[in-house]
Structures are given as structure tokens and as C-alpha cells.
VEXZAGU-368170 format. One line per 3 residues: number of its first residue (from 1); for each residue x, y negated, z negated of C-alpha. Coordinates in nm, 3 decimals, always signed. Example, Ala and Ser with C-alpha at 12.3 -4.5 7.8 and 13.67 -1.06 7.14 Angstrom:
// residues 2
1	+1.230,+0.450,-0.780 ~ +1.367,+0.106,-0.714
//
This chain:
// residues 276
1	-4.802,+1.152,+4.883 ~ -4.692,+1.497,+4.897 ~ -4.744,+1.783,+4.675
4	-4.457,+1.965,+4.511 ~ -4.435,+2.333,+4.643 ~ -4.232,+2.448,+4.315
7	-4.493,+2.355,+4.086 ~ -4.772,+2.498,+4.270 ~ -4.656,+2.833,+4.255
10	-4.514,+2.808,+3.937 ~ -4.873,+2.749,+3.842 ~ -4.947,+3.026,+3.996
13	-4.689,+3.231,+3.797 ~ -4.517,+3.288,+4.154 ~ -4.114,+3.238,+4.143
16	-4.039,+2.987,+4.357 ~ -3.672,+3.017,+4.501 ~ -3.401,+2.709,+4.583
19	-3.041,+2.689,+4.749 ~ -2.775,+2.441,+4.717 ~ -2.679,+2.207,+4.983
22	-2.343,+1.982,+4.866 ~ -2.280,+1.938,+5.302 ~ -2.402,+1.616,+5.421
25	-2.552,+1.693,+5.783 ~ -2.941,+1.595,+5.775 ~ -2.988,+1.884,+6.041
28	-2.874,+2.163,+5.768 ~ -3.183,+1.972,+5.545 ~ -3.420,+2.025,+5.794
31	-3.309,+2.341,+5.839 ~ -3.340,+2.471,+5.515 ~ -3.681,+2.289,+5.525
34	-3.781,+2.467,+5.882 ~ -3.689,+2.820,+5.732 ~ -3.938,+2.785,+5.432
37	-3.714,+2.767,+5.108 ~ -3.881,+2.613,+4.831 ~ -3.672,+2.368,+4.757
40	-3.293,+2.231,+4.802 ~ -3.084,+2.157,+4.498 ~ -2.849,+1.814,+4.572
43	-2.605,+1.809,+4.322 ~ -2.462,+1.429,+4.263 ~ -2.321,+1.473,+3.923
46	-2.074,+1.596,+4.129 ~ -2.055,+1.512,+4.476 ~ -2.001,+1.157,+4.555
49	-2.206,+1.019,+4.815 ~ -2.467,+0.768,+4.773 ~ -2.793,+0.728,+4.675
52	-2.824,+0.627,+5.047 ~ -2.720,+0.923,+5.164 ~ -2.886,+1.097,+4.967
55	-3.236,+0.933,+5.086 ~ -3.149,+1.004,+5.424 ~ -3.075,+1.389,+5.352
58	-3.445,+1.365,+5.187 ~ -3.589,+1.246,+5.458 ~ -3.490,+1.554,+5.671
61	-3.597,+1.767,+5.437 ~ -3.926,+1.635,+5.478 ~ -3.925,+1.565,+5.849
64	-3.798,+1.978,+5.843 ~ -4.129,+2.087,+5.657 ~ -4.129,+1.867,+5.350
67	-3.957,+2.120,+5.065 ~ -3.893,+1.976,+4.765 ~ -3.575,+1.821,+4.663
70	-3.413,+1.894,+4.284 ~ -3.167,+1.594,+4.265 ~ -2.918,+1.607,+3.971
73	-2.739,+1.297,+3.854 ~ -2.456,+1.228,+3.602 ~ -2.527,+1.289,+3.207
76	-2.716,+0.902,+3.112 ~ -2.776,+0.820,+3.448 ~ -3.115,+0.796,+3.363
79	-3.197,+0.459,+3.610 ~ -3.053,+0.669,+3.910 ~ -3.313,+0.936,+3.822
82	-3.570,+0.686,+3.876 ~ -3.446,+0.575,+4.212 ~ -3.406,+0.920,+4.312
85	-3.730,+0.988,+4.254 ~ -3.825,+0.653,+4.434 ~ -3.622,+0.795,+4.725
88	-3.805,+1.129,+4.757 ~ -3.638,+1.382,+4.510 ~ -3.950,+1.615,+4.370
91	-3.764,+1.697,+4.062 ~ -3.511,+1.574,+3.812 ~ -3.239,+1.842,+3.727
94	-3.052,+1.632,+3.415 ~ -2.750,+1.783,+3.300 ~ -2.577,+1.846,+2.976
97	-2.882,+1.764,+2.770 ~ -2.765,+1.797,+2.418 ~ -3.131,+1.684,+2.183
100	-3.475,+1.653,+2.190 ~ -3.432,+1.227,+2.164 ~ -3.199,+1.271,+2.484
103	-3.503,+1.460,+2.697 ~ -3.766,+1.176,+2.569 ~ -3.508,+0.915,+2.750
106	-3.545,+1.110,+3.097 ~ -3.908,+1.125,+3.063 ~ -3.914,+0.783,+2.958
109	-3.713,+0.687,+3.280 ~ -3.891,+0.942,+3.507 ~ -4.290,+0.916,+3.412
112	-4.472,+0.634,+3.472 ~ -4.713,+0.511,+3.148 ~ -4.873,+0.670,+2.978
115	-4.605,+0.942,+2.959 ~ -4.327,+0.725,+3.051 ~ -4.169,+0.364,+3.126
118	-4.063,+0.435,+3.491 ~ -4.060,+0.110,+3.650 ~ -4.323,+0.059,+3.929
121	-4.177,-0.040,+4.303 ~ -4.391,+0.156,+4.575 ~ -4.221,+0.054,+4.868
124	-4.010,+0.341,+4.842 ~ -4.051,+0.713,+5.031 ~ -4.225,+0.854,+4.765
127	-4.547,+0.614,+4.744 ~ -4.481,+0.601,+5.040 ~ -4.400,+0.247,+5.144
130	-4.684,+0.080,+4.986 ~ -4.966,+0.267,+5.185 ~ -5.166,+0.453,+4.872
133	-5.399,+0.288,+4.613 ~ -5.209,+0.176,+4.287 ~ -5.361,+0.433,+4.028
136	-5.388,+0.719,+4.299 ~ -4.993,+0.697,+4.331 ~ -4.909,+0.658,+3.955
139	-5.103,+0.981,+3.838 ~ -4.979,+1.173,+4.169 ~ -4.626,+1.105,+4.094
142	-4.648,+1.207,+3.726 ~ -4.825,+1.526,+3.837 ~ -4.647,+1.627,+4.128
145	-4.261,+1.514,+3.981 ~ -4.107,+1.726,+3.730 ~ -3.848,+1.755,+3.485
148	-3.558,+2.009,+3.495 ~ -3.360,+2.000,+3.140 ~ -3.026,+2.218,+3.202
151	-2.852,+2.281,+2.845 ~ -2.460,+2.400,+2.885 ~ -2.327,+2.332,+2.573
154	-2.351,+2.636,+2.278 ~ -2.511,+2.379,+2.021 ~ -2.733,+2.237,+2.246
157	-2.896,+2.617,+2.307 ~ -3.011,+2.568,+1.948 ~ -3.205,+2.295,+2.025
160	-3.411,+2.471,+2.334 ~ -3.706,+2.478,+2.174 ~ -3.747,+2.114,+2.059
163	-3.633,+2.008,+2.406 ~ -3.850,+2.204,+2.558 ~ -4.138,+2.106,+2.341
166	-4.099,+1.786,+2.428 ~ -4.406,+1.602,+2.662 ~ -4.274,+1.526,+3.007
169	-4.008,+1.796,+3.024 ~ -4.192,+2.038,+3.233 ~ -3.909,+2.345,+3.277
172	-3.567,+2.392,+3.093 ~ -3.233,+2.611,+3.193 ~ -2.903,+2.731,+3.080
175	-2.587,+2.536,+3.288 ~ -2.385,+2.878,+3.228 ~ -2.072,+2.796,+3.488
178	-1.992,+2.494,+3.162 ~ -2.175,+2.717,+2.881 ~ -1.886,+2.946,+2.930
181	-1.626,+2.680,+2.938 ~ -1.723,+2.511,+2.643 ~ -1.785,+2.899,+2.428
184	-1.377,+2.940,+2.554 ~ -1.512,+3.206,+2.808 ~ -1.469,+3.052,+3.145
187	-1.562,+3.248,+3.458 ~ -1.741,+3.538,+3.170 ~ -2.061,+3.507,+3.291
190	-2.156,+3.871,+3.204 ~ -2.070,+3.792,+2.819 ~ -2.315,+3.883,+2.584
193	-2.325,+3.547,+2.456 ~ -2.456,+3.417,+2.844 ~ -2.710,+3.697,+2.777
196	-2.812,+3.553,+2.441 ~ -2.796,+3.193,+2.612 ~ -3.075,+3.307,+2.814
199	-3.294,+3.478,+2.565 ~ -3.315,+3.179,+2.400 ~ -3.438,+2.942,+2.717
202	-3.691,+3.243,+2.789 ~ -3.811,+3.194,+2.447 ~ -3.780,+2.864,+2.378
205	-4.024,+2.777,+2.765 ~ -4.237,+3.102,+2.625 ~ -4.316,+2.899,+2.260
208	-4.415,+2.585,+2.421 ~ -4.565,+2.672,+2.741 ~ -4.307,+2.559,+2.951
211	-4.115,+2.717,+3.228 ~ -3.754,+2.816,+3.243 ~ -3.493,+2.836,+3.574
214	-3.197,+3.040,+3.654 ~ -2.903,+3.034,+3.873 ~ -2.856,+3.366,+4.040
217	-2.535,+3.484,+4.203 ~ -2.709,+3.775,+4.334 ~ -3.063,+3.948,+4.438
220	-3.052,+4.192,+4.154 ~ -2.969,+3.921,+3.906 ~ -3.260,+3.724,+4.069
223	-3.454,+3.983,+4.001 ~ -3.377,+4.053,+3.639 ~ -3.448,+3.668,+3.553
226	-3.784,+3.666,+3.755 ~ -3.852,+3.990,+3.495 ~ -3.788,+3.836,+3.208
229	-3.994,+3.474,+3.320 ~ -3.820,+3.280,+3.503 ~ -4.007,+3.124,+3.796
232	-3.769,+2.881,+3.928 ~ -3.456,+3.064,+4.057 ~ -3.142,+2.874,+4.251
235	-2.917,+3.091,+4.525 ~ -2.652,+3.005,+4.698 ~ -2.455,+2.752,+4.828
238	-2.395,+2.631,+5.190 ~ -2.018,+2.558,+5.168 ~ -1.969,+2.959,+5.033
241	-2.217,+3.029,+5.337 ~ -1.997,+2.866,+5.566 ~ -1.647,+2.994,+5.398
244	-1.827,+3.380,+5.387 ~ -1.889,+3.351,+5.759 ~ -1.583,+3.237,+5.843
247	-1.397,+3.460,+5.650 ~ -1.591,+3.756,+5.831 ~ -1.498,+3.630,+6.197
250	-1.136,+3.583,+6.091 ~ -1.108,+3.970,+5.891 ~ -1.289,+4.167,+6.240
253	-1.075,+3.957,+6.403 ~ -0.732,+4.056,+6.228 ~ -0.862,+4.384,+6.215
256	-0.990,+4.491,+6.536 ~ -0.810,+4.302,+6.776 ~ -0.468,+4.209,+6.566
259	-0.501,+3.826,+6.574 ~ -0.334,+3.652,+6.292 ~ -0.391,+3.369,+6.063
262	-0.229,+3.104,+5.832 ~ -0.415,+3.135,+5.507 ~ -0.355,+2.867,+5.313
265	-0.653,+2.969,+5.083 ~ -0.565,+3.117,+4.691 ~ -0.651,+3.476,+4.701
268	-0.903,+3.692,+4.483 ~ -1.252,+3.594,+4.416 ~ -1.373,+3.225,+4.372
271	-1.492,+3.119,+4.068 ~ -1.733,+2.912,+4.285 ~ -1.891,+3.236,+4.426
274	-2.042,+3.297,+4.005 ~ -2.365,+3.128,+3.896 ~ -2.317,+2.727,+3.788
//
């Protein structure tokens, strides 16, 4: 049974930093794992492979140095959560939360009793396979799996604080690529109402003792969120990684030695290069 790197130095009031990996190549997990980041963030509320895929891409994380994995499934998918978690994932990032009642239902699905109703299996990657003693397992995994509320719609901001409050949800955070959809601001993420979005996570994770995590597009905006508490911070993505790279062989290349190419890409900035 492993221990979950993000909330040890979380407890140690230490930030603790994660990227996003939506390529399916187990060798970029271990990578990621190899180079000592925190944590990877698989996103399958909206990627499409399967939940055997996505145990696989675990398992290189782990084989890589054993970071922990923040899996996100779809709004209500509250029995893949589980087998997530059964399959390795350290944390449970559950999107769209919109009430207090909504978070008890992931903690009912993702905390074994006392806290919760998860359903007991064991032969899984996270026990793993059957080879610790039953109560030894059962308290790890409630200790050392956590909870990751993400709120993106404006009236579910009002509601921070109760979700937050809430036993079993152990960090909360803003969604602000759909807060700004939803507030009729798409792509604004430097509107003061994104600001105000924040403040009230901080606050929220500050009145109940809870932490809070960002999405950062940048170091300096990393470092702003780290000031005002946030210890679990989420940077970049590896198909922008990829697409920067390329795009910086193929403009020296154009430049300095006149080659030319068939850009089939829409111009100006990505939306996807913002904060989600």
C-alpha cells in the first residue's frame, strides 16, 4: 500500500505540483513519474479510453516512481470513481459538483465505512491484489485516498463552503475554463469575477480546514495561488508540450533556413493553452 505524496506535503503546508497527461503511451507515465512530479492529472470526463487503459497508464506511473494519480470521471459517475480508485488512482477529481448532498455521494462511493459505503474487492492494484491484512488496507485507503471537489458553475461557488465542510471531501477547486462559459465569459479568465471565484474556494478550504487547488497557466500565476493557499497546483499539458515543441522546430526552421510548411492549424492563441 502506498502512501500518497500530495497529501503528505500538503500536511506539511508544502504545495505539491501536478501536470496533465490526456496521451496514452505508458512510457510518458513513467516518465513523468521518473522526473519527480507529484502527481499526473488523467482526465476521463473527457478523453475516452477505458478504465483499462487507464489501469495500465497507472501502473507506469508507479513502476516510474509511484506519483500519485488524480483521475477525473464524468459528473455521477460515482461507481467508476470507485474502480478507479480500485485500479490505483490516489485521488478523485469529481467535476461539476453543484451541493453539499452531491459531495456526500462521492464520499459515500469513495470511503470505505465508517466514512463511506465503498464496496470492498482487494484484488485490485491498490490493496494490492489481496496481499495486506483486511483492516490495515481499509483505514490505509481512507487515509491515503482523497477527494478533489472542482465547482465550475457560478451558483455552485455559493455553496463552497458547505461542500467543503463536508467529511470526506478533503480539498476543493474552481473548474474556471467552464466557470467562464457558464458566467457568458468564455476564454476571460483574467475577469474579476474568476478572481472572486477564487476568493471564495480560498475561503471557503480556510473556514473548514480544508485545502484548495488551482490550475495555473503560468509560473507567476502558480505563484500567486500558492500565496494566497493553495497547495495543490496543476501545470501543463503534454499534448500543448508536444504542439509547443513542434511549433519551435518548424518556426527556426522557416526562419533560418527558409523551409516551408502546410499549416493546416487555426491561427492565434489556443484557448487550450488558458487554465481548465
Amino acid at each position: 500500500m502506498r502512501m500518497s505524496r500530495i497529501l503528505a506535503k500538503v500536511g506539511n503546508d508544502e504545495p505539491a505540483l501536478a501536470t496533465t497527461l490526456h496521451l496514452t503511451d505508458p512510457s510518458i507515465f513513467e516518465l513523468v513519474a521518473l522526473m519527480g512530479f507529484d502527481a499526473i492529472w488523467m482526465d476521463m470526463e473527457h478523453h475516452s479510453y477505458s478504465l483499462e487503459t487507464a489501469s495500465m497508464l497507472m501502473r507506469a506511473a508507479r513502476v516510474g516512481a509511484g506519483c500519485d494519480i488524480v483521475a477525473r470521471p464524468g459528473k455521477g459517475e460515482f461507481m467508476r470513481a470507485a474502480r478507479m480508485l480500485e485500479a490505483g488512482a490516489t485521488g478523485i477529481m469529481y467535476p461539476r459538483c453543484q451541493s453539499a448532498q452531491e459531495a456526500r455521494e462521492l464520499v459515500r462511493w469513495t470511503k470505505f465505512a465508517p466514512r463511506g459505503q465503498r464496496g470492498f474487492d482487494g484484488a485490485s492494484a491498490d490493496m494490492p491484489y489481496r496481499s495486506a491484512p483486511l483492516n490495515d488496507y481499509l483505514r490505509h485507503a481512507n487515509e491515503q485516498t482523497f477527494v478533489l471537489i472542482q465547482m465550475e458553475e457560478p451558483a455552485a461557488i455559493e455553496q463552497a463552503e458547505a461542500v467543503a465542510a463536508v467529511p470526506g471531501v478533503d480539498m476543493i477547486m474552481l473548474g474556471p475554463a467552464d466557470f467562464c462559459v457558464l458566467s457568458g465569459i468564455p476564454g476571460e479568465f483574467d475577469h474579476a469575477s474568476v478572481d472572486a471565484a477564487i476568493a471564495k474556494i480560498a475561503q471557503a478550504a480556510k473556514n473548514t480546514g480544508k485545502h484548495w487547488a488551482a490550475t495555473c497557466g503560468s509560473v507567476e500565476m502558480a505563484r500567486r495561488m500558492v500565496e494566497l493557499g493553495a497547495r495543490l497546483i496543476f501545470h501543463g499539458t503534454d499534448i500543448l508540450m508536444v504542439k509547443s515543441g513542434l511549433e519551435r522546430i518548424r518556426d527556426s526552421f522557416a526562419r533560418d533556413l527558409g523551409f516551408t510548411f502546410r499549416n493546416t492549424l487555426p491561427s492565434g492563441a489556443s484557448y487550450l493553452e488558458k487554465p481548465r
